[in-house]
N, C-alpha and C positions, 0 to 999 in steps of 0.2 A: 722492720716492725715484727714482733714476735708472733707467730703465732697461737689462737684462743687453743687452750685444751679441750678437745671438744666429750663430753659421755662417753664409755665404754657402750657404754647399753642402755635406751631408753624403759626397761622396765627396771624391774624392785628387785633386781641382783648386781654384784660388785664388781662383774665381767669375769675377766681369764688372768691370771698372772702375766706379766709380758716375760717371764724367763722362770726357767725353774731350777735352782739351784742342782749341782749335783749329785750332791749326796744327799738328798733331802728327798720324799715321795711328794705326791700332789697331793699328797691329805696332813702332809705337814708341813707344806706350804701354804697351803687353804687356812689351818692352826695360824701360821707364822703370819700370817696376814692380818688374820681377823684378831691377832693381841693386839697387834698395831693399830689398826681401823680401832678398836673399844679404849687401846689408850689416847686415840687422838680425839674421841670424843663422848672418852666418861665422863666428860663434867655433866655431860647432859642426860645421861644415861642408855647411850646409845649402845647396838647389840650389831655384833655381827657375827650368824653363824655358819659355820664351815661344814661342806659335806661333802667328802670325797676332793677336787678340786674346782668344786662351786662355790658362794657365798652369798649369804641373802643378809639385810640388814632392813632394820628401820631406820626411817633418815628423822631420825627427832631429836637429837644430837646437836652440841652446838659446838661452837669450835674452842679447843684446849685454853687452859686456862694460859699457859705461859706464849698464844700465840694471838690472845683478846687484845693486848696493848696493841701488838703489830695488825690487825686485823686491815683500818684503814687504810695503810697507807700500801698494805698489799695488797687488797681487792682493788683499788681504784690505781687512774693511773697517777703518776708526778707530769704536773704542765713544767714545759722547758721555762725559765728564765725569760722575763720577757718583760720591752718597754712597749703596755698595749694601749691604743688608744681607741674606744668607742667613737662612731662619729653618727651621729644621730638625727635624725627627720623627724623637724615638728611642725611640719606647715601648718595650713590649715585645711590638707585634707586628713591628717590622721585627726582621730576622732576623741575626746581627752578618754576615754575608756582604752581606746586603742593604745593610747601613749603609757597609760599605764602599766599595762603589758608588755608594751619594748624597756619598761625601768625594770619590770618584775625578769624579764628578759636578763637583763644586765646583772640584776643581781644575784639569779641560778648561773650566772658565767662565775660570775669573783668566786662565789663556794666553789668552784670547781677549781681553780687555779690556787698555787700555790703564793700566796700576796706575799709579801714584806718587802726591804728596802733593798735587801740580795739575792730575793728572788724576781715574781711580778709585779710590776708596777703599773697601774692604772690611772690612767687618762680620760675624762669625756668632753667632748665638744659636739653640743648642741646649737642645730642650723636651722632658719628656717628661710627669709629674705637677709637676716643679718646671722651671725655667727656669735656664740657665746664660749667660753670655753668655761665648765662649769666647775671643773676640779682641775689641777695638774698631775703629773706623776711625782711630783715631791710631794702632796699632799697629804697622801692617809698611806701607810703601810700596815694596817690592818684589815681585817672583814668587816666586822663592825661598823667600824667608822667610816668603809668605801660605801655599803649600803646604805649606813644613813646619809652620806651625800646625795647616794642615788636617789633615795626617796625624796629628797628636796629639789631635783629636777622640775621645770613648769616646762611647758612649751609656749615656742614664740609667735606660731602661727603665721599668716604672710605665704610667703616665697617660697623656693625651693633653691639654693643656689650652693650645689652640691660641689662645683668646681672651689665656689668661695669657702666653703667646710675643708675639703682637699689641704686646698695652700695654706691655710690657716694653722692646719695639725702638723704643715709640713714646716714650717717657719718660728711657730710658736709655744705647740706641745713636744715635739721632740726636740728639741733642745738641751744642750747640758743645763742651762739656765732655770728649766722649765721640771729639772731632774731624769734627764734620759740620760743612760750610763756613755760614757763616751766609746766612740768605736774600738778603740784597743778591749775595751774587755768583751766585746764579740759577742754580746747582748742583743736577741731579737729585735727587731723592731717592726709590731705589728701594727694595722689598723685596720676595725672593722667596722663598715661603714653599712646601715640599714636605714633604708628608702622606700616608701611606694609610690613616688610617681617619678615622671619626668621632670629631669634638670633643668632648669632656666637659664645658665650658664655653660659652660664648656668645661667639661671632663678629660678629655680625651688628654692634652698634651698636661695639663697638672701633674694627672693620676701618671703618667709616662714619667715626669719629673719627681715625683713622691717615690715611683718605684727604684727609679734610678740612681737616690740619695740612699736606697739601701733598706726601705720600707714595705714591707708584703701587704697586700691588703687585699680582705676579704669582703665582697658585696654581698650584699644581704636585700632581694628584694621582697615585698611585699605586695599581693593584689597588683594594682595597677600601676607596680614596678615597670623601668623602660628595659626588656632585656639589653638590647645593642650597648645602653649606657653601661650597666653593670660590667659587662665583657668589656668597656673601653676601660673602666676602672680596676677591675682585678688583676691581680699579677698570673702569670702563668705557670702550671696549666690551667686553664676554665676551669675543666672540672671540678677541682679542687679550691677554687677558690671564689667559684659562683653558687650562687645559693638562691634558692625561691619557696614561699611559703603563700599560698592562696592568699589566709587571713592572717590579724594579728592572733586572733586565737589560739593559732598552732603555732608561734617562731617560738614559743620553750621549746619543743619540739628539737631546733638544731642546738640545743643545749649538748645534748649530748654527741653529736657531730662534730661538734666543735671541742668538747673534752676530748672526743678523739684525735681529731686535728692535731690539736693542740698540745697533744702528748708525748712529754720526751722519754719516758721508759712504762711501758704499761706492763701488769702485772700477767702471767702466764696461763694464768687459772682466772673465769669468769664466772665459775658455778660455787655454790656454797658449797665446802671442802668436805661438810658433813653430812651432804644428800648419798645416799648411797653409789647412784651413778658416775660419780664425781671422784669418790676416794679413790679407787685405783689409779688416776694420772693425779692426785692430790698426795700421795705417799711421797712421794721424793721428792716434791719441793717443798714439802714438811718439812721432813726431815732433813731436808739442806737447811730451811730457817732456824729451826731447830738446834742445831749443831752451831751455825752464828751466835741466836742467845747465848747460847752457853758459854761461848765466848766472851763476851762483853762484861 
């Protein structure tokens, strides 16, 4: 995993150069710097000036024009390829407010993932004493269309019978039948399963048999989530694949925990390229993009 570029400097200058050319002084390096800093962010009218081998700027700049198209997919990261499947808790102690919030939940996950039919593919099975499965993975390969499934989710209230959700997604959603890519192409296959209370059923040897056909799965408990169960059902390590949030109010919250997770190449740079603090480690992977465009 790459690591975050982190600031040169928390105040309102550009830092230090990391090398100074040879035949060049530090005051026309400082020069050589800040043409580059004002061409990567004249569109916005941004300034950097040079004094001696210092550099002050304003960070109001916004980022070049020929590198706005690529902006997306370079700030944020790409989610790997993946058959994912939601498995979701609607007894009757989530609250319908509450359930809300685990769909609003679901649908800041799909923005974050890359959907189509050769990328991620999503799955929901909704449990509560019986089992529904609400969409398949052949079903929608767009955003759009995964969200407004998601919005049409109801809960079933009842039971809890988390072990019966398990074998269900294990038997039924991944499936090639069901549109999960077959093993040869070497396709994820996740499932993440969000709960607050205790099972009524047995977890323990399913989730062992769900792991063991080649499926990861991440638990997600809420409030008066059962720890012990969640560890019987996560794949290893815990750490990484157990999860707790007090209320429903916070699980957006592991939205982005899980865009991490979930990420097959993240991008180098987390700061806006055209804050001041930022350009110095933002210069070279510019201008590495930079030189790609051009290319193409």
């Amino acid at each position: 995993m790459p690591n975050k570029v982190r600031p040169h400097s928390t105040n309102n200058t550009c830092g230090t150069p990391p090398y100074h050319p040879t035949n060049t002084t530090k005051a026309d390096n400082a020069s050589n710097y800040c043409g580059t800093a004002d061409k990567l962010c004249a569109s916005g009218g941004d300034h950097c000036a040079a004094s001696g081998d210092h550099r002050s700027c304003d960070a109001t700049g916004q980022y070049p024009k020929w590198l706005h198209h690529h902006r997306q997919s370079y700030s944020q990261c790409r989610s790997r390829p993946m058959d994912l499947v939601f498995i979701i808790d609607s007894s009757r102690s989530v609250r319908p407010g509450e359930f809300e919030k685990v769909k609003t939940f679901l649908a800041h996950m799909v923005d974050t993932l890359d959907v189509g039919s050769e990328g991620t593919r999503v799955a929901v099975v909704n449990y509560a004493s019986t089992v529904k499965i609400e969409f398949l993975l052949k079903h929608h390969f767009n955003k759009p269309d995964l969200k407004k499934a998601i919005s049409r989710i109801e809960p079933l209230a009842a039971g809890t019978m988390t072990g019966l959700a398990i074998k269900t997604a294990m038997n039924e959603a991944f499936t090639e039948q069901s549109g999960a890519r077959p093993r040869s192409k070497n396709i994820s296959k996740v499932a993440i399963i969000v709960t607050d209370g205790r099972p009524q059923d047995q977890v323990e040897e399913v989730s062992a048999a769900a792991r063991a056909s080649g499926i990861e799965i991440y638990a997600v408990g809420v409030d008066r989530a059962d720890m012990r169960s969640l560890q019987q059902m996560a794949s290893i390590p815990l750490e990484d694949h157990v999860f707790y949030v007090e209320t429903y109010g916070v699980i957006e919250k592991l939205t982005a925990k899980f865009r991490e997770t979930l990420c097959e190449a993240k991008a180098e740079l987390v700061e806006d390229p055209c804050k001041c603090e930022a350009r110095l480690a933002f210069q070279k992977q510019t201008q590495r993009l930079e030189n790609m465009v051009g290319r193409v």
